[in-house]
C-alpha positions as CSV (number, residue, x, y, z in Angstrom):
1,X,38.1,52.0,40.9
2,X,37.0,49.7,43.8
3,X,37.7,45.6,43.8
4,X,34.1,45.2,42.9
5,X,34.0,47.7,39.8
6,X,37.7,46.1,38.4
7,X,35.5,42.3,38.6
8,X,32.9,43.5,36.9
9,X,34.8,45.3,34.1
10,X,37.1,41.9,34.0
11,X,34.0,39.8,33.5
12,X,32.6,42.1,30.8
13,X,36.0,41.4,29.1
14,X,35.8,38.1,29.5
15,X,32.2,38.2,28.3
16,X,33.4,40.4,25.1
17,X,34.9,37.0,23.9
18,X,32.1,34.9,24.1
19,X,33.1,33.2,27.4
20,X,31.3,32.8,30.5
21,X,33.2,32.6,33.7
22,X,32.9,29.2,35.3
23,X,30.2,29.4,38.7
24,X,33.4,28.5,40.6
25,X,35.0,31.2,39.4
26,X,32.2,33.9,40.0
27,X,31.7,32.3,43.7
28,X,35.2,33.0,44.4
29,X,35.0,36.6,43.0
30,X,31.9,37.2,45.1
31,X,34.1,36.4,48.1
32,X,37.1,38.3,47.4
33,X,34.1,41.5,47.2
34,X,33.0,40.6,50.4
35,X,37.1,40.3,52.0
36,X,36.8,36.8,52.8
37,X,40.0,36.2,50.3
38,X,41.9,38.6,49.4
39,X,43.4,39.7,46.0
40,X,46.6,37.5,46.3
41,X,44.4,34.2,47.4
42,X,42.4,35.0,44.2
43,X,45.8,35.3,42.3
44,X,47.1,31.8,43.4
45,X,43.5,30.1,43.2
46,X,43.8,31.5,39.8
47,X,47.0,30.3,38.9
48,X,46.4,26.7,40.3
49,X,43.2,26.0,38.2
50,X,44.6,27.7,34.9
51,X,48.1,28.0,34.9
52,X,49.7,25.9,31.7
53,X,51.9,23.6,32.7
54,X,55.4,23.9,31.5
55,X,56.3,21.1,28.8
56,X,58.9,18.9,29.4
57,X,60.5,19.2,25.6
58,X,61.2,22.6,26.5
């Protein structure tokens, strides 16, 4: 399975829950198709924008 094919069956998931992926989000996957990021940039540009963050009454 390519990079493209595994974004496009990640966003039909996604879409199989009602949800539409932000156009930030699809922008960025467009670029990681195209190598201008790769897979670990798209994992911490991930994790920044929708990580939880841990609660403090832990």
């Amino acid at each position: 399975m390519t990079n493209a094919e595994a974004w496009d069956y990640a966003i039909g998931m996604i879409k199989v829950d009602g949800l539409e992926p932000t156009a930030e989000f699809k922008e960025y996957i467009e670029k990681e198709k195209r190598g201008e990021v790769t897979m670990e940039e798209a994992k911490r540009f991930l994790d920044k924008k929708y990580k939880m963050k841990e609660s403090s009454n832990a």
